[in-house]
C-alpha positions as semicolon CSV with decimal commas, in nm:
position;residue;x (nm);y (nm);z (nm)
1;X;-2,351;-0,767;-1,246
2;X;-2,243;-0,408;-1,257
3;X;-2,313;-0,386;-0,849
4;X;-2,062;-0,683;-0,832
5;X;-1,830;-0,491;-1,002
6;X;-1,865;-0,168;-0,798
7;X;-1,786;-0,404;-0,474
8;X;-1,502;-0,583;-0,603
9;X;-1,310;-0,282;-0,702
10;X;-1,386;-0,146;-0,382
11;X;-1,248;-0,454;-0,227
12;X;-0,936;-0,404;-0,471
13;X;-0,951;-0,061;-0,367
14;X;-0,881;-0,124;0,010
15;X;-0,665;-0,417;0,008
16;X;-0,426;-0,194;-0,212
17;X;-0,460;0,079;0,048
18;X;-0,352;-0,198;0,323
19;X;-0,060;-0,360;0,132
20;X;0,093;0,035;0,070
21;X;0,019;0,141;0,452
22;X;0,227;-0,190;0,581
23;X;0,464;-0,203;0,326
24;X;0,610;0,210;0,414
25;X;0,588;0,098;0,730
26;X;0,865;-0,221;0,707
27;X;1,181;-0,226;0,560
28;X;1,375;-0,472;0,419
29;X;1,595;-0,718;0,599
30;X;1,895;-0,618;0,336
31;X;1,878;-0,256;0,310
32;X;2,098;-0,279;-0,009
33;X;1,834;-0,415;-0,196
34;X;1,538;-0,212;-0,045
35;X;1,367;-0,007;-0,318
36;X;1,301;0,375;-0,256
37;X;0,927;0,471;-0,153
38;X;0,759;0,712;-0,393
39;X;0,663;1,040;-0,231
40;X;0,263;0,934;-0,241
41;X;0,313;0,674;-0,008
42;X;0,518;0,806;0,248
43;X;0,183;1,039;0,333
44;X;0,049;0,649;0,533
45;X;0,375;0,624;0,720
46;X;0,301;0,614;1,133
47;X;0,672;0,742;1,157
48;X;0,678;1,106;1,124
């Protein structure tokens, strides 16, 4: 059980690593309403 565990927060791990990369990499259509990107996660941004 505890191995199951291990690989689902891995899992968690990466697909929270994904959603953060794509997500400084968009912006919204309405800028207005776009909310600021904390510091941490401008570090996965492909725009330097």
């Amino acid at each position: 059980m505890k191995k199951v565990l291990t690989k689902m927060e891995k899992l968690l791990a990466k697909a929270a690593l994904a959603s953060a990369s794509q997500d400084v990499n968009s912006t919204c259509r309405y800028y207005v309403y776009q909310e600021p990107v904390p510091e941490c996660a401008k570090k996965l941004s492909k725009v330097k």
